[in-house]
C-alpha positions as CSV (number, residue, x, y, z in Angstrom):
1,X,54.5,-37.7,-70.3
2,X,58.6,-37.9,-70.0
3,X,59.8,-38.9,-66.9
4,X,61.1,-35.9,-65.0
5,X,64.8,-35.2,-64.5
6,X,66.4,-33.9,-60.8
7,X,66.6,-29.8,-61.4
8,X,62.8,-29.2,-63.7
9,X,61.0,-26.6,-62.1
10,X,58.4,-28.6,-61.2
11,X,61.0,-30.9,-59.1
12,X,61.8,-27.9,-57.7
13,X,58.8,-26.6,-56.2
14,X,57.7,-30.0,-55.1
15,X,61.1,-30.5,-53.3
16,X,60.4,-27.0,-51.7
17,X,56.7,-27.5,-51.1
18,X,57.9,-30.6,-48.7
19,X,60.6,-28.5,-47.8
20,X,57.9,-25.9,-46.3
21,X,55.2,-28.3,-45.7
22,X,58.1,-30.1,-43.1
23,X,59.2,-26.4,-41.4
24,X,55.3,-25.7,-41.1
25,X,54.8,-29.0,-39.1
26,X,57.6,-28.1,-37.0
27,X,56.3,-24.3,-36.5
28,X,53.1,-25.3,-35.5
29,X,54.3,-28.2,-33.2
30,X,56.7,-25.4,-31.5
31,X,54.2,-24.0,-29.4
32,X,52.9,-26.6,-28.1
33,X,56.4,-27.9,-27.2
34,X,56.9,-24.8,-25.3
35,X,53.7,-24.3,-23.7
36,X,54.1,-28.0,-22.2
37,X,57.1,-26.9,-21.1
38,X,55.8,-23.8,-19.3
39,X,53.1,-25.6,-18.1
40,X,53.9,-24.2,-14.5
41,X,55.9,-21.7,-12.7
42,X,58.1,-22.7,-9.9
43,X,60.1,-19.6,-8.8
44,X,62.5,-19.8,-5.5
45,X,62.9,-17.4,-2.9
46,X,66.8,-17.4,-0.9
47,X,68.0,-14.6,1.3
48,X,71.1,-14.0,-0.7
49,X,73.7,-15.9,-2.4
50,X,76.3,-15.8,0.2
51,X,74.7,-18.2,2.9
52,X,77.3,-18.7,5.4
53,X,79.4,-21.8,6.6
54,X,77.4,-23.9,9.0
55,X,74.6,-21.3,9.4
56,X,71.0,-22.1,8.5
57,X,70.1,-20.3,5.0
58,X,66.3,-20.7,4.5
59,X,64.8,-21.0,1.0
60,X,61.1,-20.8,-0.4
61,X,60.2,-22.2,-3.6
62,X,56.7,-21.0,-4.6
63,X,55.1,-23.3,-7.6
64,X,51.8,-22.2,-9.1
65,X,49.8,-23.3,-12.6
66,X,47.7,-20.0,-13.3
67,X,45.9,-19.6,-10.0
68,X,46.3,-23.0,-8.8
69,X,48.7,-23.8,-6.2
70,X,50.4,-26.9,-7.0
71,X,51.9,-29.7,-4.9
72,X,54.9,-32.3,-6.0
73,X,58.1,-32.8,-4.9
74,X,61.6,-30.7,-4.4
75,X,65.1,-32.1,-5.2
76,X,68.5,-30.6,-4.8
77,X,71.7,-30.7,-7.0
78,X,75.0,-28.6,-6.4
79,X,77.0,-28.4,-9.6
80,X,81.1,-26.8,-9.6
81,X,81.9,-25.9,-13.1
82,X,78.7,-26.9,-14.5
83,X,79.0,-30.5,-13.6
84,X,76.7,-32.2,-10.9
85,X,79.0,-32.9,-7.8
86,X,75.9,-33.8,-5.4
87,X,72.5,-35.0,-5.5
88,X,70.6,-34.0,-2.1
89,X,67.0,-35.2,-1.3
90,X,64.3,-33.2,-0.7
91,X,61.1,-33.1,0.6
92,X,57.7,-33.3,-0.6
93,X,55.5,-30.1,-0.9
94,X,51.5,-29.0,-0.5
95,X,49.7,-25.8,-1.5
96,X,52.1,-24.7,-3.8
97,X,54.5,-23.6,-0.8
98,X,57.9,-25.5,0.0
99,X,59.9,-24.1,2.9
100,X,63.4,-26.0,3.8
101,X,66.8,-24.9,5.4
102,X,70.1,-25.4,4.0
103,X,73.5,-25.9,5.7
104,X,76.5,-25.1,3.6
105,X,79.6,-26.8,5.1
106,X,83.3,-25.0,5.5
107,X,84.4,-27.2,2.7
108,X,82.1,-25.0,-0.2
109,X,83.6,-21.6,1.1
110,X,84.9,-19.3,-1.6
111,X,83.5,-22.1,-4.1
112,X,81.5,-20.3,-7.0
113,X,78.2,-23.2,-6.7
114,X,75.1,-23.4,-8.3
115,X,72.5,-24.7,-6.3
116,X,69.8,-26.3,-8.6
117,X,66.3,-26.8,-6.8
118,X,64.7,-29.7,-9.0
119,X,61.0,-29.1,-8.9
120,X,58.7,-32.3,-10.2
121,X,54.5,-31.9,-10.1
122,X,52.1,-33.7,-12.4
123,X,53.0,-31.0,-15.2
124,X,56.6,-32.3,-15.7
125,X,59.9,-30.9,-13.9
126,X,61.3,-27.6,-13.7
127,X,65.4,-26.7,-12.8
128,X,65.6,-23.7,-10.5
129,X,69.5,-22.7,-10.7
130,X,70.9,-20.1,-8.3
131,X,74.6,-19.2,-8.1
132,X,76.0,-19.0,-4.2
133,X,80.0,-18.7,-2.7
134,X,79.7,-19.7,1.0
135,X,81.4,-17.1,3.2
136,X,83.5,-18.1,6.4
């Protein structure tokens, strides 16, 4: 049997049989890509998103897998423009339940922030983001 050239039909469709054959791989892997991302639901809880300069603004991150209540640990980032200007600590969580208190200072009034609550548990990490402007 002759060798066969680049374009013959049968090129062709074993070209596009790895073509789909990759794309299929991909599909299927999708899923499971996302469903390890979802693997659990952290959702936070904030009185507004106006807290006020120097006044205590209490926040409530709930974090659950199905029924279970999950524990792990809660980390804070402020970003301005969409870049990180400040890493904060957090605290460490049981029961699915974290409870803190924030204290915005006079020099965040008027700034458009995001407040990103980083939540880590044995089923990966989670970004909560939540857009505040301190008011004087």
């Amino acid at each position: 049997m002759p060798p066969l050239s680049n374009h013959s039909p049968v090129r062709r469709v074993r070209r596009t049989a790895g073509v789909l054959l990759a794309l299929l791989t991909v599909a299927l892997g999708a899923p499971a890509i996302a469903g390890a991302a979802a693997s659990f639901i952290a959702v936070l809880h904030a009185p507004n998103h106006t807290p006020i300069e120097n006044k205590a603004w209490p926040i409530t991150v709930v974090v659950t897998k199905g029924q279970t209540k999950l524990s792990g640990n809660v980390n804070y980032e402020f970003l301005y423009g969409g870049t990180i200007v400040s890493h904060q600590p957090g605290h460490s969580f049981k029961n699915g339940l974290f409870k803190d208190t924030l204290t915005f200072p006079g020099a965040a009034i008027g700034k458009a922030l995001t407040l990103r609550v980083v939540v880590t548990t044995k089923y990966g990490t989670k970004d909560i983001n939540w857009g505040v402007t301190t008011k004087a």
